[in-house]
C-alpha positions as CSV (number, residue, x, y, z in Angstrom):
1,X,-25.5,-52.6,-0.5
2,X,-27.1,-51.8,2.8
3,X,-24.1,-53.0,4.6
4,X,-22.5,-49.7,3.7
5,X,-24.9,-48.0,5.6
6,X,-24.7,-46.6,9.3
7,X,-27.1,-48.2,11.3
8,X,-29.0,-44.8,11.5
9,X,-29.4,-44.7,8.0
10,X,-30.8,-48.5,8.1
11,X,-33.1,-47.4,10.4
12,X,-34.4,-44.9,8.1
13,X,-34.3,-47.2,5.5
14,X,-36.4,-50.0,7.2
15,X,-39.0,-47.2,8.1
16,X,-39.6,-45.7,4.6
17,X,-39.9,-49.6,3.0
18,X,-42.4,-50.0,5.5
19,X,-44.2,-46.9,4.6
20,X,-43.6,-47.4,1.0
21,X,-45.2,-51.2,1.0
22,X,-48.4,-49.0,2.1
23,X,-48.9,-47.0,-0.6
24,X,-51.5,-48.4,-3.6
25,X,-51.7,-48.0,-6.9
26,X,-53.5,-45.2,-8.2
27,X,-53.0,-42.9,-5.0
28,X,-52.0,-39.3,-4.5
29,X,-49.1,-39.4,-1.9
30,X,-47.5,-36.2,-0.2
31,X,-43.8,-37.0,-0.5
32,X,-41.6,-35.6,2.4
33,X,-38.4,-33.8,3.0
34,X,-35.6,-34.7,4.9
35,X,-33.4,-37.8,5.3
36,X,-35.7,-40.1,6.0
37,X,-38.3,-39.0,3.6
38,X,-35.6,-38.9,0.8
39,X,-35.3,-43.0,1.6
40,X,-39.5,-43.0,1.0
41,X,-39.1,-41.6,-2.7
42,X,-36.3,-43.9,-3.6
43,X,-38.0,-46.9,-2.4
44,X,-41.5,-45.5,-4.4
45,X,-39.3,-44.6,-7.2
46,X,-38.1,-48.5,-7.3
47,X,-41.6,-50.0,-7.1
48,X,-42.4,-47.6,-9.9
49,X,-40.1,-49.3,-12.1
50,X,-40.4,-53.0,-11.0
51,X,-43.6,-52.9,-10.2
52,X,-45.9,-50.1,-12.6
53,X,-46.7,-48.7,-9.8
54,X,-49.0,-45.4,-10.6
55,X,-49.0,-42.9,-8.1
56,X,-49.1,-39.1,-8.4
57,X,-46.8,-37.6,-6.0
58,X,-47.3,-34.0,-4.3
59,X,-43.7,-32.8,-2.7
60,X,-43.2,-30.4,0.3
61,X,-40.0,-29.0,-1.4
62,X,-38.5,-28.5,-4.3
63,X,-35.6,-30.5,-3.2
64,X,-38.2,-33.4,-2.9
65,X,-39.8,-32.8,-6.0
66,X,-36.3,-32.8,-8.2
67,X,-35.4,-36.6,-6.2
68,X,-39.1,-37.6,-7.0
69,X,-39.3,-36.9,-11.0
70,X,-35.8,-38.0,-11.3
71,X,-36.7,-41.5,-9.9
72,X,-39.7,-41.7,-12.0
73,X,-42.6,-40.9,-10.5
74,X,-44.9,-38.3,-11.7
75,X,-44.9,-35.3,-9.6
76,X,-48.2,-32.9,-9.6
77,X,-48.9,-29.6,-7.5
78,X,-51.2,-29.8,-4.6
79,X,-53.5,-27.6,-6.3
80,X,-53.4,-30.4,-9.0
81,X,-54.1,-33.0,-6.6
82,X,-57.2,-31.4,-4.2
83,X,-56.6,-33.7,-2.0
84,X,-54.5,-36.8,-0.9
85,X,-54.8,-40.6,-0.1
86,X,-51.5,-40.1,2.2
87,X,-48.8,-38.1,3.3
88,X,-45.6,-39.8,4.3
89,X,-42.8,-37.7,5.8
90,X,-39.9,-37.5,8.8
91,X,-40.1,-35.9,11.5
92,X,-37.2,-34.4,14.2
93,X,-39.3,-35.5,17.2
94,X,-42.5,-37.4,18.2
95,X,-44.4,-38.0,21.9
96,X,-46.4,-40.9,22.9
97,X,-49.2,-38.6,21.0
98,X,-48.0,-38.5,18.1
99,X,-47.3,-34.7,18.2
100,X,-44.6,-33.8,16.5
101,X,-41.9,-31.5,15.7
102,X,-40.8,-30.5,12.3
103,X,-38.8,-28.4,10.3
104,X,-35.3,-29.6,10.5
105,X,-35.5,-29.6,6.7
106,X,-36.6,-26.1,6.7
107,X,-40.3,-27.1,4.7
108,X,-42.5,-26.8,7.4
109,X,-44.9,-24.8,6.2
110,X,-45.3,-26.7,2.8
111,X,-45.2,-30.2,5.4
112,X,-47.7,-28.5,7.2
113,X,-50.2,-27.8,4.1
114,X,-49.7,-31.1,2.8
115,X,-50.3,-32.8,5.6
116,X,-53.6,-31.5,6.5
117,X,-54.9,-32.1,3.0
118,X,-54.2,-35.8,3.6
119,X,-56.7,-38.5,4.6
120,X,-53.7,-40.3,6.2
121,X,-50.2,-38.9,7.7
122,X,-48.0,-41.2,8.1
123,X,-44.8,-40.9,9.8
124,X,-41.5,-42.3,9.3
125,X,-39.1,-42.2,11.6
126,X,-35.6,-44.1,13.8
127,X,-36.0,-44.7,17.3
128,X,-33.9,-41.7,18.6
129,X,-36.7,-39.3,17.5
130,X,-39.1,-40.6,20.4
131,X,-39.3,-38.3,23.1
132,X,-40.9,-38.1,26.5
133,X,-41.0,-34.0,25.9
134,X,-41.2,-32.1,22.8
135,X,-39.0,-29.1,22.7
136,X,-35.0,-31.1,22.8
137,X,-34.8,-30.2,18.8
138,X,-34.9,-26.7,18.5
139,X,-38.2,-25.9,17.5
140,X,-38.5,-23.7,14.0
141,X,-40.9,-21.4,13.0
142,X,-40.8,-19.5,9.6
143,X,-41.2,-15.8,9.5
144,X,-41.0,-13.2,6.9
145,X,-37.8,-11.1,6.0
146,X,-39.4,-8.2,7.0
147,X,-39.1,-7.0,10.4
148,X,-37.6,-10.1,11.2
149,X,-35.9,-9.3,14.3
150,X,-39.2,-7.3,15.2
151,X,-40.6,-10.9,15.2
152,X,-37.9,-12.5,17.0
153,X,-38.8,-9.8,19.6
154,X,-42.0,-10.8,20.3
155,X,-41.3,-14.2,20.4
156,X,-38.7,-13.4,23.2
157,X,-41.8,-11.6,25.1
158,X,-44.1,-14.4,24.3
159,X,-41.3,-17.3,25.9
160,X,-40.9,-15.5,29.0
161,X,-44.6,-16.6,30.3
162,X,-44.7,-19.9,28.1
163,X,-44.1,-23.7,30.1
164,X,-40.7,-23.9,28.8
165,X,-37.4,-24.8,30.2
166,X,-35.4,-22.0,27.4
167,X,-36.0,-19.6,25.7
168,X,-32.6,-19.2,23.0
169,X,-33.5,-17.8,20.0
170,X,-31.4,-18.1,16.7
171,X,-31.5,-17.1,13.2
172,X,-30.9,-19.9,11.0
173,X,-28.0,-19.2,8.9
174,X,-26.5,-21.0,5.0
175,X,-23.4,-20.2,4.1
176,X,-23.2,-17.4,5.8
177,X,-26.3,-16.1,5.1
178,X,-29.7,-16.7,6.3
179,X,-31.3,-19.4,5.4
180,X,-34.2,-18.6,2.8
181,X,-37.2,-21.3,2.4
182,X,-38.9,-22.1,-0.9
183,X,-41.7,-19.7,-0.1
184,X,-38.5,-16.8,0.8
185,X,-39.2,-16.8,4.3
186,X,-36.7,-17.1,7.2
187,X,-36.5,-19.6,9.7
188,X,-36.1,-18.8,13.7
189,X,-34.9,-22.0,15.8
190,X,-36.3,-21.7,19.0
191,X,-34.4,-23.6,21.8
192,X,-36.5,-24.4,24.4
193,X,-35.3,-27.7,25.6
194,X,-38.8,-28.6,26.7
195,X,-42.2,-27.7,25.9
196,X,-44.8,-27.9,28.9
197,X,-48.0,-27.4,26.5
198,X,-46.7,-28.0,22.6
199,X,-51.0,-27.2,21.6
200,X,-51.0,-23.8,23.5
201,X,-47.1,-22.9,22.1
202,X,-48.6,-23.3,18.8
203,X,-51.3,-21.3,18.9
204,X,-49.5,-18.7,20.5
205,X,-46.9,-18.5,17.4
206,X,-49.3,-18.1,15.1
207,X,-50.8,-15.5,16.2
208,X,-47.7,-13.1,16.2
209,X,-47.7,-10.6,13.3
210,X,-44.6,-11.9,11.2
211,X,-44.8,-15.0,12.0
212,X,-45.8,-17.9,8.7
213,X,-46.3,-21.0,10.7
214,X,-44.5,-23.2,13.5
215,X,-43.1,-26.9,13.6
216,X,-45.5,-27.9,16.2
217,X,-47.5,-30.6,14.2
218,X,-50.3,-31.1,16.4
219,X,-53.0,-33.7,15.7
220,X,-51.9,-34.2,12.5
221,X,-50.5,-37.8,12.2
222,X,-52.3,-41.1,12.5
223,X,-49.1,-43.9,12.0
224,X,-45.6,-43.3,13.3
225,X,-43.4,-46.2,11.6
226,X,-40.5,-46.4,13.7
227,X,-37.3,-48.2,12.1
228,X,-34.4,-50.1,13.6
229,X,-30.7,-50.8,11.8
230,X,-31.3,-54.4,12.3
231,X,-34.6,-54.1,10.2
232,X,-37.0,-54.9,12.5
233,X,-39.8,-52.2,12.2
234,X,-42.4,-51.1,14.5
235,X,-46.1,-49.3,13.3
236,X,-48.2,-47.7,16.0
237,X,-51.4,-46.3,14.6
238,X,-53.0,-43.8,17.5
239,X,-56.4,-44.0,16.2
240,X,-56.6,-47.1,16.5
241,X,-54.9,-48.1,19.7
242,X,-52.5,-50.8,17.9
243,X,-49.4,-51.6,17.6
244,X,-47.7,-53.9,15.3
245,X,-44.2,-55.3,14.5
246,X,-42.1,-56.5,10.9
247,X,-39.2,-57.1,9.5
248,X,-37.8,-55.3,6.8
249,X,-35.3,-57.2,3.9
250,X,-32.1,-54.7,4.1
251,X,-30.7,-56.4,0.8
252,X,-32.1,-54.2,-2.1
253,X,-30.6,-53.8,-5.5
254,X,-28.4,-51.4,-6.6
255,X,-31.0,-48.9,-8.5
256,X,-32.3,-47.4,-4.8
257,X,-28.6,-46.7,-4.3
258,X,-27.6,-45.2,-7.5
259,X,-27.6,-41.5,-6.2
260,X,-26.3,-42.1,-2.4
């Protein structure tokens, strides 16, 4: 079946098996959102019904959360959970630091949470979202409706003496209309090409009045699982130091694929 797939998609695929192998029965797992971390629920959802694996899962969106129950795994709240064995998500981009941007998806602020109630954060991603430099994805940051453009304002003002080579900002649209998160914010995509000092940006952000949070992850994750279309996968772990390498079976059965 996987032979249908691009080889970006296999990528993704070999990285979320990888990630998925990792997670143990009985654990509370913060499920991702995105592409990548759509291919992490489908593979848990499959050793769920093979295997009996019991896991409580804790989604960053409600896309997330409708793929994860209808797979079969048992989806609680975050509040539910206290806190979390391990978060497994995507990301747009990640340094040799592990730093990350987010937010592509438009969850960042529930990725965010989740993420710093984990133990572990795991992240699972193809090899085209390595960077030398944050700041080639557009970086989001979620803002409230009101006085929106108030807040893009100050933003502006706040870019002009940041360690940035842009400073575009845009309003992210749907359907002609602007994009509206889960908790009814808006999200401003900051195009910055590259980010001289992504742990000063962020604190910057968020201290601007209308501003929710930022994609800057800084910090956050310990693993970055990176995946290649010929299966071969590769787990760095910054804490540690190490870094190991796999191989991933690309022949699964037909269940993971039902809903592609």
């Amino acid at each position: 079946m996987t032979g249908e797939l691009s080889p970006i998609d296999k990528a993704k695929f070999s990285a979320a098996k990888r990630a998925a192998d990792m997670v143990e029965d009985g654990m509370r797992v913060g499920l991702g959102t995105g592409s990548t971390a759509a291919w992490l629920v489908r593979h848990l959802g499959d050793r769920v019904r093979d295997e009996g694996l019991r896991i409580q899962g804790v989604p960053t969106s409600s896309r997330t959360s409708q793929l994860a129950r209808q797979v079969g795994i048992d989806v609680i709240t975050l509040d539910e959970a206290g806190t979390l064995s391990i978060t497994i998500d995507g990301a747009d981009e990640f340094d040799r630091n592990l730093n990350l941007i987010k937010g592509g998806g438009g969850a960042l602020l529930q990725e965010k949470i989740v993420a710093a109630a984990s133990e572990e954060v795991v992240i699972i991603a193809d090899a085209a979202k390595e960077v030398g430099t944050l700041g080639a994805f557009p970086l989001p940051i979620e803002v409230i409706p009101f006085g929106w453009t108030t807040t893009q304002m100050l933003v502006e003002e706040l870019l002009v003496s940041a360690d940035v080579m842009g400073r575009r900002i845009t309003l992210r649209m749907n359907a002609g209309k602007p994009f509206v998160t889960d908790e009814g914010n808006y999200i401003l995509d900051l195009h910055l090409s590259r980010i001289g000092n992504a742990r000063q940006l962020a604190m910057a952000l968020n201290q601007m009045p209308g501003v929710v949070e930022n994609g800057l992850f800084i910090d956050l994750c310990d693993k970055v699982i990176i995946g290649y279309s010929d299966g071969r996968v590769e787990t760095r772990d910054i804490n540690q130091g190490t870094v190991e390498e796999g191989q991933i079976d690309l022949i699964e059965n037909d269940n993971l694929f039902s809903d592609i």
